[in-house]
C-alpha positions as CSV (number, residue, x, y, z in Angstrom):
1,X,-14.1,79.1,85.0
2,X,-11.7,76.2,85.8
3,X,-9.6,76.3,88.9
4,X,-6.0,76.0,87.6
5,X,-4.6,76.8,91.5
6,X,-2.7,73.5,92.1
7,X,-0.8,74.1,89.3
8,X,-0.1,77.7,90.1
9,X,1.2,77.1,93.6
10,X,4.5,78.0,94.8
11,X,4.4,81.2,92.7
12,X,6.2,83.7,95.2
13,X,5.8,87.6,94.1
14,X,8.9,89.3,93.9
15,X,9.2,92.8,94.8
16,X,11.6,95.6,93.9
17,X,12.6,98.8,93.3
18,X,13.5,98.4,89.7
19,X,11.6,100.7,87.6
20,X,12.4,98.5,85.0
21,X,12.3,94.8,83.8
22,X,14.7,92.7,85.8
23,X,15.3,89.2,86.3
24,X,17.9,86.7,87.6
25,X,18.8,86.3,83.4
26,X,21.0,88.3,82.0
27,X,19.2,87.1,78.3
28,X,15.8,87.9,80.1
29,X,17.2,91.3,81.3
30,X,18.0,92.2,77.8
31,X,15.5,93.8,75.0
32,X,17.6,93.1,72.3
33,X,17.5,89.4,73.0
34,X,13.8,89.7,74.2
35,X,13.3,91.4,70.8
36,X,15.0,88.8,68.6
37,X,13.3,86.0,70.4
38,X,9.8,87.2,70.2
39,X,10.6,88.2,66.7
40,X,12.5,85.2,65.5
41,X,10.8,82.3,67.0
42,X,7.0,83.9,66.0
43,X,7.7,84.7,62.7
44,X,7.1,83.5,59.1
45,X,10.4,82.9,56.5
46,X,9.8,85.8,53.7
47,X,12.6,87.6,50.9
48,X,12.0,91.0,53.2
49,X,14.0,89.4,55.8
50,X,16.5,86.4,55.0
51,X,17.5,83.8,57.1
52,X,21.1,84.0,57.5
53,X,20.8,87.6,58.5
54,X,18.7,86.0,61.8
55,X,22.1,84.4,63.3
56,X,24.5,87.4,62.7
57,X,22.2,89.9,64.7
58,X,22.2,87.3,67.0
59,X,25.8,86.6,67.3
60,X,26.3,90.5,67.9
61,X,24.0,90.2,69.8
62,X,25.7,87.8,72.4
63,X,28.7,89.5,72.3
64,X,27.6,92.0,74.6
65,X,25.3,89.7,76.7
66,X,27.3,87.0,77.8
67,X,30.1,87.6,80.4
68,X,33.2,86.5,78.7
69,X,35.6,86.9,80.5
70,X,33.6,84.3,82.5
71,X,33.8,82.2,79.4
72,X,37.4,82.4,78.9
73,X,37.9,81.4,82.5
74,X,35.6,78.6,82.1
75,X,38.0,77.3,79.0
76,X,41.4,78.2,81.3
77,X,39.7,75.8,83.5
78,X,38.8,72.8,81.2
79,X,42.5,73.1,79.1
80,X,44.1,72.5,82.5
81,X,42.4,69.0,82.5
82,X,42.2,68.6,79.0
83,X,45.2,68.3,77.2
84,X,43.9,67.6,73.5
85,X,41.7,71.0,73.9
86,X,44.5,72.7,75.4
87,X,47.4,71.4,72.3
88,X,44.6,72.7,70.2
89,X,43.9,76.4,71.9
90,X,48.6,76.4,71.6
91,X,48.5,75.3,67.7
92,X,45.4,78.1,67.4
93,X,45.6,76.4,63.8
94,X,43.3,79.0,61.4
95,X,41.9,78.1,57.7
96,X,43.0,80.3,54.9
97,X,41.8,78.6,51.7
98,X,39.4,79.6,49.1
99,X,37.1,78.0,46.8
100,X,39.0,78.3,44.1
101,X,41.4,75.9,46.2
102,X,39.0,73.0,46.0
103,X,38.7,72.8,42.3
104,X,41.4,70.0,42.2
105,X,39.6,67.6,44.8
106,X,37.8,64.3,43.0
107,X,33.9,64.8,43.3
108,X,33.0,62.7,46.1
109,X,35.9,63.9,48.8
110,X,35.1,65.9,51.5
111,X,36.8,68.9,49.1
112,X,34.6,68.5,46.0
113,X,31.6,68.1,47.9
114,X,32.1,71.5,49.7
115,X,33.1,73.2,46.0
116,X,30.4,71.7,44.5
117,X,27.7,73.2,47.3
118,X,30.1,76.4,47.0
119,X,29.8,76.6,43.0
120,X,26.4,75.7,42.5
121,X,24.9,77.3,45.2
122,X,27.3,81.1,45.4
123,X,28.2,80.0,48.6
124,X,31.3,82.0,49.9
125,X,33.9,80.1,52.2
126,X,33.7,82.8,55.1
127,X,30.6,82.5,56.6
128,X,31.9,85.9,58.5
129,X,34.8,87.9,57.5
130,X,38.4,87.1,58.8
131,X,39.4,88.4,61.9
132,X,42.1,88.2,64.5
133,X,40.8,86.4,68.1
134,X,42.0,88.3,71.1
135,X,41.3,85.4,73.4
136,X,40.2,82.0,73.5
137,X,36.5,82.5,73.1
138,X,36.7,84.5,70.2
139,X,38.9,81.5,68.8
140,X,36.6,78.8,69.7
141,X,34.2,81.1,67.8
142,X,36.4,81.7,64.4
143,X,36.9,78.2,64.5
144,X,32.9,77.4,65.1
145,X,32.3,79.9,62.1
146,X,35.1,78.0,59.6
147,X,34.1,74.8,60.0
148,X,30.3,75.3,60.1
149,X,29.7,74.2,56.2
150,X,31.9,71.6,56.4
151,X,29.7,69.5,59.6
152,X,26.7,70.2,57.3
153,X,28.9,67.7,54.6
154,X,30.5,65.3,57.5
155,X,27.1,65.3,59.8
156,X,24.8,64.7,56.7
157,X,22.8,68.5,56.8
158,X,21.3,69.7,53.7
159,X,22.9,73.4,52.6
160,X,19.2,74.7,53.6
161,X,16.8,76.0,56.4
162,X,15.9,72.8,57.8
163,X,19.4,71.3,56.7
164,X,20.9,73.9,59.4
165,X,19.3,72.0,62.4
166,X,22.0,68.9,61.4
167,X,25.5,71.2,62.3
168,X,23.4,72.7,65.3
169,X,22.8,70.1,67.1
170,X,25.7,67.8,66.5
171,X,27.1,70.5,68.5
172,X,24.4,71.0,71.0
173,X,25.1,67.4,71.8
174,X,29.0,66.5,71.2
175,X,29.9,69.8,73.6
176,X,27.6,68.6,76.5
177,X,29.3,64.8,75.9
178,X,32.9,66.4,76.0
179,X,33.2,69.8,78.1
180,X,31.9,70.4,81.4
181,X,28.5,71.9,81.9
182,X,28.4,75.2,82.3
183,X,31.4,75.6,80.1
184,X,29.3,73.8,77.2
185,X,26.3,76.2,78.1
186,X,28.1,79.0,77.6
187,X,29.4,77.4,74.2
188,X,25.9,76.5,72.8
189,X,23.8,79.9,73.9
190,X,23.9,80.6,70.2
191,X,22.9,77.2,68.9
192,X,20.2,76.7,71.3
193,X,18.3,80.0,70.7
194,X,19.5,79.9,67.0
195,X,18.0,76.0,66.2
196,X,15.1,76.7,68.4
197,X,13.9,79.5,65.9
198,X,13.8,76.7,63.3
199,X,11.5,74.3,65.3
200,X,9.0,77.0,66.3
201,X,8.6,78.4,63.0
202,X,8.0,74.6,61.6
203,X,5.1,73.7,64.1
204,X,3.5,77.1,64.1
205,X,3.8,78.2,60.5
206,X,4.9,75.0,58.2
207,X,3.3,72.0,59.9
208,X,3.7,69.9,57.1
209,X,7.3,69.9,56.9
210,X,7.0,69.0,60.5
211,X,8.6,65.3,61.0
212,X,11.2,66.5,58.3
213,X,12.3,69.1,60.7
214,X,12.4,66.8,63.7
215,X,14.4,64.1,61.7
216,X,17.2,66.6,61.0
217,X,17.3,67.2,64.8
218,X,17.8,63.6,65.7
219,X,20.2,63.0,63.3
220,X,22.1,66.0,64.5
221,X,21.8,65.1,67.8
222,X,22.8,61.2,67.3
223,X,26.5,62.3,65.6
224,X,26.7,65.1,68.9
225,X,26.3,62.1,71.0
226,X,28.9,59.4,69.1
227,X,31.5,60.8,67.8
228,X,34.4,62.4,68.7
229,X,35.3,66.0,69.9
230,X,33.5,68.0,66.7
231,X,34.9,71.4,68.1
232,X,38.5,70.0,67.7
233,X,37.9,68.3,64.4
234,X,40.3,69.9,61.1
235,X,38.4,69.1,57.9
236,X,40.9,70.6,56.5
237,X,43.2,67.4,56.9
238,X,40.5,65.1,54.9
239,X,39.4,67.2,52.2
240,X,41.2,64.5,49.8
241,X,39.2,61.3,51.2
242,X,36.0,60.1,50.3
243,X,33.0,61.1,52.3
244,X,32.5,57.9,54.3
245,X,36.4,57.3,54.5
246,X,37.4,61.0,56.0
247,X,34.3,60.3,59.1
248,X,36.0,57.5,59.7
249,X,39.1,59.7,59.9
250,X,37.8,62.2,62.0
251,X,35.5,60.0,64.2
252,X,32.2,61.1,63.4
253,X,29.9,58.4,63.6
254,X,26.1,57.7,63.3
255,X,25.8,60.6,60.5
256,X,22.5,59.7,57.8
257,X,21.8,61.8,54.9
258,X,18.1,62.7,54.2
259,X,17.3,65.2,51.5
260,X,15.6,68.3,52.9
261,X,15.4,71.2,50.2
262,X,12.1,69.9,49.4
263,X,10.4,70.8,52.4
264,X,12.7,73.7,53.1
265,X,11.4,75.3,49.9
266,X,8.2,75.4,51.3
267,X,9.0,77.5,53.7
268,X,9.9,80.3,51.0
């Protein structure tokens, strides 16, 4: 049997009096996340079990895991050195169209893009319903959940499974390049565990859609890094301009379309 002991050094045994699991993570510490990870990550795509209902559990999820008043006091903290993410937590600006809205936008704006993937797809605008934010988290997170379909259009994500990994990690990336640290890892527990399901699933189950999979995540991942503050960005504002003109707009920079429905749909 091979001796694996130098890489196994260090290891210190911890004891306790816990008669259950317990660790210095509070995701760890929880079954429900310990659940949806082991479940998520591992498992195949199939009709018994669709995809988008894999992010709301995990959303509710996080509500009761993460500390946030924590978070909140984290955000206090950055708007008092951050004026343009403190003007926007004061305007607390909140989208109320609907699709029928964005009939009158010219096919190739930012506004008859997103009606067209609304139309043809039976997409509805609210990814989640409505609801009033009690605090600044739970705005950041309205605001995360309006904009969502629209950084699949600015960021160049396909409206499908692999598509998703475009929105998650322009985020993943611009937060890290514009909040502080542990503010921005508070911000992207969700998109890190959330993407990550995506890339497991791909390697273990769909190899051959592999290098598509990975390309969405560096194309995410390159708009994160150049543009502008996505979290503060009102789409809204551009839905009249053409595609390339309203990025300019916004300053969102090094987005690149690729097509991936084709190898998404082998995942079905």
């Amino acid at each position: 049997m091979a001796d694996y002991s130098y890489l196994m050094r260090g290891i210190v045994p911890v004891a306790t009096e816990s008669s259950v699991l317990v660790s210095s993570s509070r995701y760890l510490n929880d079954p429900r996340v310990r659940d949806w990870v082991g479940t998520h990550l591992l498992r195949r795509n199939g009709p018994d079990v669709p995809t988008p209902s894999d992010s709301i559990q995990l959303v509710q999820i996080l509500r009761e895991v993460q500390d946030i008043g924590h978070i909140n006091a984290l955000i206090a903290a950055e708007r008092a050195r951050n004026p343009a993410l403190d003007a926007w937590f004061t305007e607390g600006f909140v989208s109320t169209f609907q699709t029928a809205d964005l009939a009158r936008y010219a096919p190739g704006t930012v506004g008859g893009i997103f009606y067209a993937q609304l139309t043809d797809k039976n997409l509805q605008v609210d990814i989640v319903p409505p609801f009033e934010p009690r605090n600044d988290f739970e705005y950041f997170q309205l605001r995360a959940g309006q904009t969502h379909d629209l950084e699949h259009i600015v960021g160049g994500g396909g409206f499908d499974f692999i598509g998703e990994l475009v929105p998650y990690y322009m985020r993943l990336a611009n937060l890290f390049v514009h909040l502080e640290a542990e503010l921005a890892g508070e911000l992207s527990a969700f998109s890190i565990l959330g993407s990550t399901r995506i890339l497991t699933r791909a390697v273990l189950h769909y190899p051959q859609t592999w290098l598509v999979t990975l390309d969405a995540l560096e194309r995410g991942a390159t708009v994160g890094r150049q543009s502008d503050p996505i979290h503060l960005m009102r789409y809204e504002d551009v839905f009249d301009l053409p595609l390339d003109e309203a990025r300019a707009a916004l300053g969102i920079r090094g987005a690149r379309f690729a097509d991936t429905s084709e190898a998404s749909a082998q995942w079905n």
